[in-house]
C-alpha positions in Angstrom: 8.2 1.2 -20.5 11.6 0.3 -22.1 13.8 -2.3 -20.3 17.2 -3.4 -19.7 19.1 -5.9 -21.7 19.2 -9.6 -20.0 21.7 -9.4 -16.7 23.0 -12.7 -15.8 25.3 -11.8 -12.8 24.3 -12.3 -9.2 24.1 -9.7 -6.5 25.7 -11.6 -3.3 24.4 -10.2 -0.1 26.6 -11.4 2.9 25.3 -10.6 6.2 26.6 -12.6 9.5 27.5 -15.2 7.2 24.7 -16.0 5.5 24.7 -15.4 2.0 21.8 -14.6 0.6 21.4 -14.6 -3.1 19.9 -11.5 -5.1 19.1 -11.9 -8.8 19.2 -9.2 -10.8 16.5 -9.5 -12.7 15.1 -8.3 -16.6 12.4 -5.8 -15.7 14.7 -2.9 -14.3 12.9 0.1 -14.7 14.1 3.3 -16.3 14.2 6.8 -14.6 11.1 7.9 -17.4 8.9 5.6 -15.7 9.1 7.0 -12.0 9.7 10.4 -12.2 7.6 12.8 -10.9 4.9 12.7 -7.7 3.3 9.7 -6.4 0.2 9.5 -3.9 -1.1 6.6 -1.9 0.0 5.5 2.3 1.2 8.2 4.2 4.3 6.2 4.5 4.8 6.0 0.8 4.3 9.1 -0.6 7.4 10.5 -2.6 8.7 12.9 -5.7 11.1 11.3 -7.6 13.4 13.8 -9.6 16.7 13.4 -11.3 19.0 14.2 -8.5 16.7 11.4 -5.8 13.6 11.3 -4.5 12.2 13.5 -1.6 9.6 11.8 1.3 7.6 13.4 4.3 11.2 13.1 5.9 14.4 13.3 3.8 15.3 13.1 0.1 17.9 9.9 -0.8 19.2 8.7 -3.7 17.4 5.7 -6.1 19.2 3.3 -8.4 17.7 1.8 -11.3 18.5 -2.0 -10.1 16.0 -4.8 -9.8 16.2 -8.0 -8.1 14.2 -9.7 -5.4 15.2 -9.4 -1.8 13.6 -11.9 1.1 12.2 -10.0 4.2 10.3 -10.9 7.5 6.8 -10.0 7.7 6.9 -7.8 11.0 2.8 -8.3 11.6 2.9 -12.2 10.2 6.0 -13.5 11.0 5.7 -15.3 7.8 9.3 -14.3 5.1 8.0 -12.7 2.0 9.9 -12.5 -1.2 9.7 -9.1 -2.9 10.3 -9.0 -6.7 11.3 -5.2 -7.2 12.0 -3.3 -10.2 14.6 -0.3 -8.4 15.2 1.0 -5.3 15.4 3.9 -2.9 17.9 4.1 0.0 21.4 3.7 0.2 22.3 0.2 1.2 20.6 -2.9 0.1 23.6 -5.4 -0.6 26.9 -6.0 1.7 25.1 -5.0 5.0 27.4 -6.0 8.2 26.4 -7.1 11.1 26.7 -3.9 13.4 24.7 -1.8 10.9 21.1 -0.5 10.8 20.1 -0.6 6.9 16.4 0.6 5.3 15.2 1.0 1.6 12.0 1.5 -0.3 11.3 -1.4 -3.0 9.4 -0.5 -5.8 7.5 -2.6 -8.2 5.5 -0.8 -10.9 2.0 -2.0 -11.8 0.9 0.5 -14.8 4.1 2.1 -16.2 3.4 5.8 -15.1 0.1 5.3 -13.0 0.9 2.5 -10.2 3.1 1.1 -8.1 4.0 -1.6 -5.4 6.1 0.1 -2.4 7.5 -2.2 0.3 9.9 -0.2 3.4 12.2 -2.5 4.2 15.2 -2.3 7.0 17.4 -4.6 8.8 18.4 -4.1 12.7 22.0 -3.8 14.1 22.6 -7.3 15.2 19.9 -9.5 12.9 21.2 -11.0 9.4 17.4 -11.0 7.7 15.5 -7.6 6.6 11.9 -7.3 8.2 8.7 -5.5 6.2 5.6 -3.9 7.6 4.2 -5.1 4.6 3.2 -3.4 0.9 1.6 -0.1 -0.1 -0.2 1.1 -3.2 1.1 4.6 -4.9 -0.3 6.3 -7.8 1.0 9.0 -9.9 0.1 12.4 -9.7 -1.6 14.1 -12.7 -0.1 17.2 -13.7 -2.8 20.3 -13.8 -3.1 22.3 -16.4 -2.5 25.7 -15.2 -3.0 27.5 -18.3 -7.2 27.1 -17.9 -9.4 29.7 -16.9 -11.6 27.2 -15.8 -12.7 27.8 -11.8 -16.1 25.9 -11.9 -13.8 22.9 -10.1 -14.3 24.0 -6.3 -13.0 21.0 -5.0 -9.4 21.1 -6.1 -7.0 24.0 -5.8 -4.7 24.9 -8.9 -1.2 24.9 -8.0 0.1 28.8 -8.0 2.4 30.1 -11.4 5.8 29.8 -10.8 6.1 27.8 -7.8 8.5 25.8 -7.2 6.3 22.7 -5.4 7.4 20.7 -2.4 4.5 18.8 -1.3 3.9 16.9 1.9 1.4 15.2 4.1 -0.3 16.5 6.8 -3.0 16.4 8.5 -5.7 19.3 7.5 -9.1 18.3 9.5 -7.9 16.4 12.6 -9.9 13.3 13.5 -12.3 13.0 16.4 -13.4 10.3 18.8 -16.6 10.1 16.5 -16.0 11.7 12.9 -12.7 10.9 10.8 -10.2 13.6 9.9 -8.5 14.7 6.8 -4.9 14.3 5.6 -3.7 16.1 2.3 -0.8 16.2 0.3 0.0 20.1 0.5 2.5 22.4 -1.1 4.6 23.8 2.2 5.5 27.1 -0.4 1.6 27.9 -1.6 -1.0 25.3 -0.2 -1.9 23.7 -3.4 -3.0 20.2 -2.7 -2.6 17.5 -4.9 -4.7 14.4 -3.0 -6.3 13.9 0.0 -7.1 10.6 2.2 -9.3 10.2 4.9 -8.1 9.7 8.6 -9.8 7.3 10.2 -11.3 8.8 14.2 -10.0 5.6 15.3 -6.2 7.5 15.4 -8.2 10.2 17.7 -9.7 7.3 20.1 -6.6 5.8 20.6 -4.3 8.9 20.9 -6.3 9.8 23.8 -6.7 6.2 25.4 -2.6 6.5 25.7 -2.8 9.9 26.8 -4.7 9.0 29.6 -2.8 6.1 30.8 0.4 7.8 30.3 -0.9 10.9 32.3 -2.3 8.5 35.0 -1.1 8.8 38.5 0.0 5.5 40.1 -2.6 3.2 41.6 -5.5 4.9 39.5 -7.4 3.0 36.8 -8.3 4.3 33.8 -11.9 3.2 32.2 -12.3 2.6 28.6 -16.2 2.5 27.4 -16.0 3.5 23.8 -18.6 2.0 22.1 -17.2 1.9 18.1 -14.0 -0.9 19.6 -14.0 -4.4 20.3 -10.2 -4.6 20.6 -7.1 -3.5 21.6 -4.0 -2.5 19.1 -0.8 -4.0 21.1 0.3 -0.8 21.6 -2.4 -0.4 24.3 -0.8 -3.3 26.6 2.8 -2.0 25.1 1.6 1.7 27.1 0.1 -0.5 30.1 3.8 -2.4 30.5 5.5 0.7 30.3 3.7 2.2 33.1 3.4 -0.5 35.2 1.3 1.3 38.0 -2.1 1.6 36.6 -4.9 -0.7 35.8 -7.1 -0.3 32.8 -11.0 -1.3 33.1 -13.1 -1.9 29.8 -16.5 -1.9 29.6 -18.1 -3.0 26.0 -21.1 -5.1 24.6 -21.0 -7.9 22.4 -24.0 -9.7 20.9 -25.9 -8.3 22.8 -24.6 -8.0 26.6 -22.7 -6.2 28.6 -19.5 -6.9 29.8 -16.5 -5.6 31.8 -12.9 -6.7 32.6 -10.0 -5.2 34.0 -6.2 -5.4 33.2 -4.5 -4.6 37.1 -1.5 -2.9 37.1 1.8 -4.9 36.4 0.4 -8.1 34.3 2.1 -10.6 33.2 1.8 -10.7 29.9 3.3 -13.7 28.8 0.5 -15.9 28.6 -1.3 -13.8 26.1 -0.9 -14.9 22.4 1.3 -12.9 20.3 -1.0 -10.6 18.2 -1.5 -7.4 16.6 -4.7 -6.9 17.8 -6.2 -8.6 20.8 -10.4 -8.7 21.0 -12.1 -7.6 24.0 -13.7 -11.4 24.5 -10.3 -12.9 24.6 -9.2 -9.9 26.8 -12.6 -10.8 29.2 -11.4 -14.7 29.8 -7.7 -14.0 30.1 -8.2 -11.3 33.0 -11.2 -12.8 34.2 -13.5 -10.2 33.7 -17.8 -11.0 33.6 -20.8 -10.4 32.3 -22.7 -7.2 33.8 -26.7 -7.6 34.4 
């Protein structure tokens, strides 16, 4: 991978006053490196070509620039300092107060086979950038189309003469008990380049915030499935929102039996801030019990 000459000036970033300092480093990458279609999180997945680089949802423009940039963890709390080696967005540097900013970071791993991706955006209002965290992308190897060769039944060969545009979606659709598919699929021909798994745990809980959505007022909605022992925060996010129902869990746990109950309009201020919140925590904050 060939790299830029040393860069000694400083990127100044100055949002609500604060300036925060972004070196440019030595390892800026060059457009040979990235080009082409990269695999990996849902999130992540992109085609980078000479003119930008096209997502699941919009093509934008990336610069050859490295640096490091300083972000909030959104699921630790905890900064993180993110050494990247270019960037994909539109604004990164001289973001005001009253504007929304995001970017994708990359930092590459193998020249031409991995690379780091970090989504990064800063609200309206806040001077510091916040991160869901990193994902892993890997390049896609070309097929070579000129083979006969059709003993491969598990791969599809991409059709002569199209001209690709691939995107995720979801081909086998997960259930409450087996996990689905997603692939990365040509919208013009179907050829599909990689497939991930998705996990029935998407399934369970689509449903679980269907029902409490779909609730009428006063009702409670039971929960019994046996594969969780915890609750995403989006599950008490749905119960706040509603307000009028009550959700009743039943699960076992080494062993027993056990079954608490979350009545309609909890405070939830008491509970620790977490991601995830397990069902024996849930059982002594809403004084649930043991059932013989």
């Amino acid at each position: 991978m060939k790299r830029k000459g040393f860069l000694k000036n400083i990127i100044g970033a100055l949002c609500v006053g604060v300036l925060m300092s972004m070196p440019v480093t030595v390892n800026a990458a060059e457009k040979e490196d990235v080009l082409g279609t990269w695999t990996g999180s849902s999130w992540a997945g992109v085609t980078f070509d000479e003119e930008g680089a096209q997502d699941k949802w919009n093509k934008k423009p990336y610069m050859m620039q490295s640096g490091t940039l300083t972000a909030t963890n959104v699921n630790t709390g905890n900064p993180e300092t993110i050494d990247y080696d270019f960037w994909r967005g539109y604004k990164i540097n001289n973001v005001a107060e009253d504007e929304y900013a995001d970017a994708v970071l990359y930092k590459i791993i193998e020249p031409g086979k991995t690379m780091m991706a970090w989504n990064v955006f800063k609200e309206k209002g806040m001077s510091e950038w916040q991160t869901y965290g990193s994902a892993t992308i890997t390049k896609v190897e070309k097929t070579d189309t000129g083979s006969d060769d059709s003993s491969d039944t598990d791969s599809i060969s991409p059709s002569r003469g199209c001209d690709h545009l691939y995107e995720w979606s979801i081909t086998t659709e997960p259930t409450e008990t087996e996990d689905g598919e997603s692939s990365y699929v040509c919208t013009f021909c179907g050829d599909i380049k990689a497939k991930q798994p998705v996990s029935a745990d998407a399934a369970i809980r689509k449903m679980l915030l269907a029902s409490i959505k779909n609730a009428e007022a006063g009702t409670t909605v039971t929960f019994d499935n046996k594969a969780w022992l915890c609750y995403p925060q989006g599950v008490l996010d749905a119960l706040k929102e509603k307000g009028d129902v009550s959700l009743k869990t039943d699960f076992t746990y080494g062993g027993n039996n056990y079954s608490f109950t979350i009545p309609a309009g909890s405070d939830y201020t008491n509970l620790e801030q977490a991601d995830f919140y397990g069902f024996m925590y849930l059982l002594g904050a809403f004084n649930g019990s043991i059932v013989e």
